[in-house]
C-alpha positions in Angstrom: 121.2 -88.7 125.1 117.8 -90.6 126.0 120.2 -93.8 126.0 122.4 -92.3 128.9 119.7 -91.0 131.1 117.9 -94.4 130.9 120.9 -96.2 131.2 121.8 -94.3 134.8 117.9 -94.8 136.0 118.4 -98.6 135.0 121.7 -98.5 136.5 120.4 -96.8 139.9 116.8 -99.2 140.0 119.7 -102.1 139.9 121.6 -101.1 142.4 118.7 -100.9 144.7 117.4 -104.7 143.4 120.7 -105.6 144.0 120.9 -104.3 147.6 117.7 -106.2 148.1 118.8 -109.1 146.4 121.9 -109.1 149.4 119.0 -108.5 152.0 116.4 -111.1 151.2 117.9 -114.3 152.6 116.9 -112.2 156.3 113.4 -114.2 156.6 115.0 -117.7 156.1 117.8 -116.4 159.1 115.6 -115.4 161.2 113.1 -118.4 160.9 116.2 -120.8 161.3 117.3 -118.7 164.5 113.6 -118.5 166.0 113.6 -123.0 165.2 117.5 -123.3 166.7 117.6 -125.7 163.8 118.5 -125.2 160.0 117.0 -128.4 158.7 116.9 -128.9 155.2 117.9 -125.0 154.3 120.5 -125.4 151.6 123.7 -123.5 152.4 125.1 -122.5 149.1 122.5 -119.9 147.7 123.6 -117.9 151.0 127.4 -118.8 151.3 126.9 -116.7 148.0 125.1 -113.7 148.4 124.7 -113.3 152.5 128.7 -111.9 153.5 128.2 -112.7 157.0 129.7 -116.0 157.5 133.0 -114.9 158.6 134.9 -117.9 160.0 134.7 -120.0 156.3 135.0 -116.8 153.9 137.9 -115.4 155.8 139.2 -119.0 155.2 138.8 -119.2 151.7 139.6 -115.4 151.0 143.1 -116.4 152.8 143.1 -119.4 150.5 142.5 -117.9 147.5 144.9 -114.9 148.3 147.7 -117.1 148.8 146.6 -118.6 145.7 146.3 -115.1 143.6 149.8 -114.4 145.1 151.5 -117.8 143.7 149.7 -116.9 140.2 151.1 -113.2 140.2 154.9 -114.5 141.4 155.0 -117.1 138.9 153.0 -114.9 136.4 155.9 -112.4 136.9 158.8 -114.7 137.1 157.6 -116.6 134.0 156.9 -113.3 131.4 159.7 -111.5 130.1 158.4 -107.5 131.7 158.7 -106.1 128.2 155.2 -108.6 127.5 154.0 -108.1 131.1 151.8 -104.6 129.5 148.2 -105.7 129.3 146.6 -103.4 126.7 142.8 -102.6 127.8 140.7 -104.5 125.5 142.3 -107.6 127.0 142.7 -106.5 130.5 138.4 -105.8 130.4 137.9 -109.1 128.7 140.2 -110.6 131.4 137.8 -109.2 134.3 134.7 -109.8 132.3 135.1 -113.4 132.2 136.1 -113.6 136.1 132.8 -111.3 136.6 130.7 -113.2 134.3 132.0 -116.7 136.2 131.2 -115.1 139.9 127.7 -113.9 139.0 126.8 -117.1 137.5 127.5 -118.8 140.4 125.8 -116.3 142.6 122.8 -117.0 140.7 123.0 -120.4 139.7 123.9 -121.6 143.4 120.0 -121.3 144.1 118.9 -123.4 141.8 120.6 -127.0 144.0 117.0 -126.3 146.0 115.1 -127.1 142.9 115.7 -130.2 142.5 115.0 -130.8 146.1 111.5 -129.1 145.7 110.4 -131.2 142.8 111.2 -134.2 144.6 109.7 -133.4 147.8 106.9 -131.1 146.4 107.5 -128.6 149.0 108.3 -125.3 149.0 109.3 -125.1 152.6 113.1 -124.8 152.0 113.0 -122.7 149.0 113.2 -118.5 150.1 110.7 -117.1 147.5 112.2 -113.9 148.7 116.1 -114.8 147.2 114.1 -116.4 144.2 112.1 -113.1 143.5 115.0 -110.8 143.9 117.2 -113.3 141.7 114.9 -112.4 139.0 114.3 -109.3 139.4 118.0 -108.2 139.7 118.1 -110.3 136.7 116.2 -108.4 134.8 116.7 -104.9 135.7 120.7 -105.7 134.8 119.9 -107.4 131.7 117.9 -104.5 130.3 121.0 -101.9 131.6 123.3 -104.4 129.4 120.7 -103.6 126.4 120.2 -100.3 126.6 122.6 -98.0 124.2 125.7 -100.0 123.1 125.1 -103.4 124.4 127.0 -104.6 127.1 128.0 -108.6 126.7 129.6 -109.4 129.9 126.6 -108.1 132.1 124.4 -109.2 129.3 125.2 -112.9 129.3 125.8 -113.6 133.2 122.4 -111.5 133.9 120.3 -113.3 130.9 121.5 -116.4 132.7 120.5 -115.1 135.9 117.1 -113.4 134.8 116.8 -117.6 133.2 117.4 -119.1 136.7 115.3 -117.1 138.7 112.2 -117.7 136.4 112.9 -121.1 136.7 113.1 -120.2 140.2 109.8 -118.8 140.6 107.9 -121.3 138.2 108.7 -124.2 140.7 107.7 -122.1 143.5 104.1 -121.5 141.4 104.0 -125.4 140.7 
């Protein structure tokens, strides 16, 4: 019983990371709006996380529904519907993998600025906010994967995560 209870306090503590985690690129926006200038800020760790750039997600949701839409036609037209039955083992391991994928990305996308820091040996560019709450949603979901019967798919994409943003925050110390 201890296992469940701590599991839905983990679960709830992440949830509120997590929020923060979508919230935390805010300072970089709003010193880029007050400058009228992005300069170096790398896109692609807020393309990921911040949902606000319309114009280019709407594109590529359009693409990529178009795209899910040719896969489920052919998908249909291709398997005889007596195989089509997914049983749910498979159909959770299915959505795993796309999960695990996703989050990777979403946390991995951050690290592109590393590089850049180490060669310039600046932090300027690099929002220790996004690189805090990278960890610490990281973490908190990579214990909740632990706790009771563990939990491989948010287990692996988290550990990778929690791995990234304390690479994350080592540079920044550096």
């Amino acid at each position: 019983m201890v296992h469940k209870e701590a599991r839905s306090v983990v679960g709830v503590v992440g949830n509120v990371i997590s929020g923060g985690l979508f919230l935390s690129p805010i300072p970089a926006f709003i010193l880029i709006w007050r400058k009228k200038n992005v300069e170096a800020f790398d896109p692609k760790p807020y393309l990921t996380t911040k949902k606000d750039k319309r114009g280019l997600l709407h594109t590529l949701y359009v693409c990529e529904l178009v795209f899910f839409g040719a896969i489920v036609v052919g998908t249909m037209l291709a398997i005889p519907e007596h195989k089509m039955k997914m049983n749910r083992h498979l159909r959770a391991v299915v959505v795993g993998f796309i999960c695990d994928f996703f989050n990777v990305l979403m946390y991995n996308f951050t690290l592109f600025i590393v590089s850049e820091v180490i060669k310039t040996k600046s932090v300027q560019y690099m929002s220790l906010p996004l690189s805090v709450a990278n960890f610490l949603n990281g973490c908190c979901w990579t214990s909740y994967a632990l706790i009771g019967k563990v939990d491989y798919f948010i287990l692996v994409s988290n550990g990778l995560g929690t791995i990234a943003g304390a690479i994350q925050l080592i540079v920044y110390a550096m």
